[in-house]
C-alpha positions in Angstrom: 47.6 -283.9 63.3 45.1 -286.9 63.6 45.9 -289.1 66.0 44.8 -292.4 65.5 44.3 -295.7 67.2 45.6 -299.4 65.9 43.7 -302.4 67.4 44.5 -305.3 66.1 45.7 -308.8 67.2 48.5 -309.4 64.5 51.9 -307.4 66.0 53.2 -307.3 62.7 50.0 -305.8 61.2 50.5 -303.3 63.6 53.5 -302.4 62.9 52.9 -302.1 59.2 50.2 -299.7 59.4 52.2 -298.0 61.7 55.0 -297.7 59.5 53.0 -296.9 56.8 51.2 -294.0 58.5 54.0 -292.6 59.5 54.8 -291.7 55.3 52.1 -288.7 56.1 52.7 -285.8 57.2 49.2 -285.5 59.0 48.6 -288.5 60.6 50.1 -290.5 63.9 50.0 -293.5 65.4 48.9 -292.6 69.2 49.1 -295.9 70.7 48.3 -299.7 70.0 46.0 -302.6 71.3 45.9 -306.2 70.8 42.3 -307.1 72.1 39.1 -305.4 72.8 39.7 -305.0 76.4 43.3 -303.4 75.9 41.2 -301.4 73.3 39.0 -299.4 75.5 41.3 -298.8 77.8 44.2 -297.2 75.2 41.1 -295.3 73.8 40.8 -293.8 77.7 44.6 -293.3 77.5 45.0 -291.8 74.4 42.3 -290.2 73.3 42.5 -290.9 69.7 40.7 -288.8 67.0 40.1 -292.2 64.6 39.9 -295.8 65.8 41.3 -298.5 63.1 39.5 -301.9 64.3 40.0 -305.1 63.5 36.7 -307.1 64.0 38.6 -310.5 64.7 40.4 -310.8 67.5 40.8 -313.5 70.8 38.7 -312.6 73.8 36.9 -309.9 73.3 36.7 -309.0 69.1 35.7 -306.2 67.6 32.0 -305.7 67.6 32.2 -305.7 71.6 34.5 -303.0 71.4 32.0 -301.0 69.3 29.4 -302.4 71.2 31.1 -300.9 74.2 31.7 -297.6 72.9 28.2 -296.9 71.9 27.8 -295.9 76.0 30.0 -294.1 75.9 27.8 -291.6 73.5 30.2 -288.4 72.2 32.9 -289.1 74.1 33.3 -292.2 72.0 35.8 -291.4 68.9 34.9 -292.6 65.2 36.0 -296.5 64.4 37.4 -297.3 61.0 37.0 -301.2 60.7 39.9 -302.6 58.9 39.9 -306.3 58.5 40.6 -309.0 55.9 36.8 -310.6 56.1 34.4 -309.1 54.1 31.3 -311.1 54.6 27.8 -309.5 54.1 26.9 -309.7 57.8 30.0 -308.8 59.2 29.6 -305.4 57.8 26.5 -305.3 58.6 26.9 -306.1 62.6 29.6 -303.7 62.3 27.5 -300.8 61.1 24.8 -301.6 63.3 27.1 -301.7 66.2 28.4 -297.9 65.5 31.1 -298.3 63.1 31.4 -295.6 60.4 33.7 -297.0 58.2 34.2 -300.4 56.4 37.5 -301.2 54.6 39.4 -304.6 54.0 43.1 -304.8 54.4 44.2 -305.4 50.3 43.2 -301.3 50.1 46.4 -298.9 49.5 47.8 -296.5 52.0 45.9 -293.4 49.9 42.6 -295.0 50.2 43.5 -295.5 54.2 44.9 -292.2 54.8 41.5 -290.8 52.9 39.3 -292.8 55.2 40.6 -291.8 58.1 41.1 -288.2 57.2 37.3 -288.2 56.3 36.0 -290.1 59.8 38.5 -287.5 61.3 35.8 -285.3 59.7 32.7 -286.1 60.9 32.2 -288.4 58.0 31.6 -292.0 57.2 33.1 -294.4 54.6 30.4 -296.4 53.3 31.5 -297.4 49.5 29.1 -297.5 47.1 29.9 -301.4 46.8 29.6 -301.6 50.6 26.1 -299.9 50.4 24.9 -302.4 47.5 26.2 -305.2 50.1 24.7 -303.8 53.2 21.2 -303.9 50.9 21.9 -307.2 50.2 22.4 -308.1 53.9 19.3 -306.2 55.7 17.2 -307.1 52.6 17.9 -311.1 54.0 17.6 -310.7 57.4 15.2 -307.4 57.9 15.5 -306.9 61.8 11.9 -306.0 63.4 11.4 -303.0 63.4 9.4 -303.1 66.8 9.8 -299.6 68.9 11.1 -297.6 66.1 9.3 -294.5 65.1 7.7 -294.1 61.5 9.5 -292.5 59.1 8.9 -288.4 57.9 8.5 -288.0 54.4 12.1 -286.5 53.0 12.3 -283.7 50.9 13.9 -284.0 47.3 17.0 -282.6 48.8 17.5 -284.0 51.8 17.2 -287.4 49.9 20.4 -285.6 48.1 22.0 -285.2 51.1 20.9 -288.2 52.2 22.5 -290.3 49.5 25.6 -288.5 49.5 26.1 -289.1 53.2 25.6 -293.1 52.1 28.6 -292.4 49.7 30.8 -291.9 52.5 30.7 -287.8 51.5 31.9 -285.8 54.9 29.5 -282.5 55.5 32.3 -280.4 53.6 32.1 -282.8 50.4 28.3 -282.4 50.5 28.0 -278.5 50.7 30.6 -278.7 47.6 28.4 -281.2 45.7 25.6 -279.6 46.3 26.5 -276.1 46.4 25.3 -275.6 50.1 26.7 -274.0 52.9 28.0 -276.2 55.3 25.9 -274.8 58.1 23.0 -275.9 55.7 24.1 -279.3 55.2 24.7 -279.6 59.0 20.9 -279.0 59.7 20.2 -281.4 56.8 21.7 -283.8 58.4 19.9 -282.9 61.8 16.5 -283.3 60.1 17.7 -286.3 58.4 18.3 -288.1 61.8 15.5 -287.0 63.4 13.2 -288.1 60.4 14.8 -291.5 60.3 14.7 -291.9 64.3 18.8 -292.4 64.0 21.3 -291.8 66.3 23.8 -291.1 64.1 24.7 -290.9 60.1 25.4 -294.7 59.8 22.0 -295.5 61.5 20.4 -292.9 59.5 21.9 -295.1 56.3 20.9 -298.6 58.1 17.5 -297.3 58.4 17.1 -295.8 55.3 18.0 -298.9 53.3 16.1 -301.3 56.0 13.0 -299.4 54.5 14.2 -298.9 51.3 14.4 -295.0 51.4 17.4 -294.8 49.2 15.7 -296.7 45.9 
């Protein structure tokens, strides 16, 4: 069962997902938080496997709580954002702050449920349409890039890997696309953050499109 937590400042948008969610048979609702401070500390609490954010909310919004979480390292679970603005640099502040997956409220319960199921995975959710706007975004504002090491050259495949993993694809999706072993695409991956000097999979994206890696 994934357990997942709601943060959002709306009670009756809580409530909906939470009645929603409960329509799977894989999936719970492990708590609830109405601000970014009652966030971290139902994340303490509860543990939860997923983390559905909402990125506008009083006091303390949503990219402090990811901010927050990034000390916290691997103890910190994945964070789905789920929120009705959609603006270029709001994703993009979001994915810089640690978030591994971008959706907007209008999306159906089976494009939720697959999200989720795929951050529960190890995976991220970055849409092809999200990637073109995140482009779009760094391409205006490209952030110095003072202190970061020079990117390796990347092998043909581990751009394929590379690219899949900017498609949202978990390490399971990739080794079936590609006709890998899992264990293979893991150490892909590994090489792939090293090479890009990322801390994680969405870094490794940001970076990659900052210096226009991808194509």
């Amino acid at each position: 069962m994934i357990r997942v937590l709601v943060v959002d400042d709306q009670t009756l948008v809580r409530q909906g997902i939470r009645s929603l969610l409960d329509l799977t048979d894989d999936i719970e609702v492990a708590g609830e938080a109405d601000d970014g401070m009652t966030a971290l500390a139902a994340i303490e609490e509860h543990a939860p496997d997923v983390v559905l954010l909402d990125l506008r909310m009083p006091r303390h919004d949503g990219i402090w709580v990811l901010t927050a979480l990034q000390d916290r390292a691997a103890e910190a679970p994945p964070v789905l954002v789920l929120t009705t603005f959609d603006s270029d640099t709001l994703v993009l502040d979001a994915m810089r702050a640690g978030a591994c997956g971008y959706l907007l409220k209008d999306v159906t319960l089976e494009q939720l449920t697959h999200a989720i199921r795929v951050l529960a995975d190890g995976g991220t959710l970055i849409s092809p349409s999200i990637t073109d706007r995140l482009l779009r975004a760094v391409q205006r504002r490209r952030p110095p890039a003072a202190g970061l090491p020079p990117i390796q050259q990347l092998t043909e495949r581990e751009l394929e890997v590379l690219r899949l993993v900017a498609e949202g694809y978990s390490n399971r999706e990739i080794a079936g696309a590609l006709f890998l072993a899992e264990g293979t695409v893991k150490n892909h991956v590994s090489t792939l953050l090293l090479k890009l000097g990322a801390r994680d999979r969405t870094n490794a994206v940001l970076r990659a499109l900052h210096e226009n890696v991808l194509g």
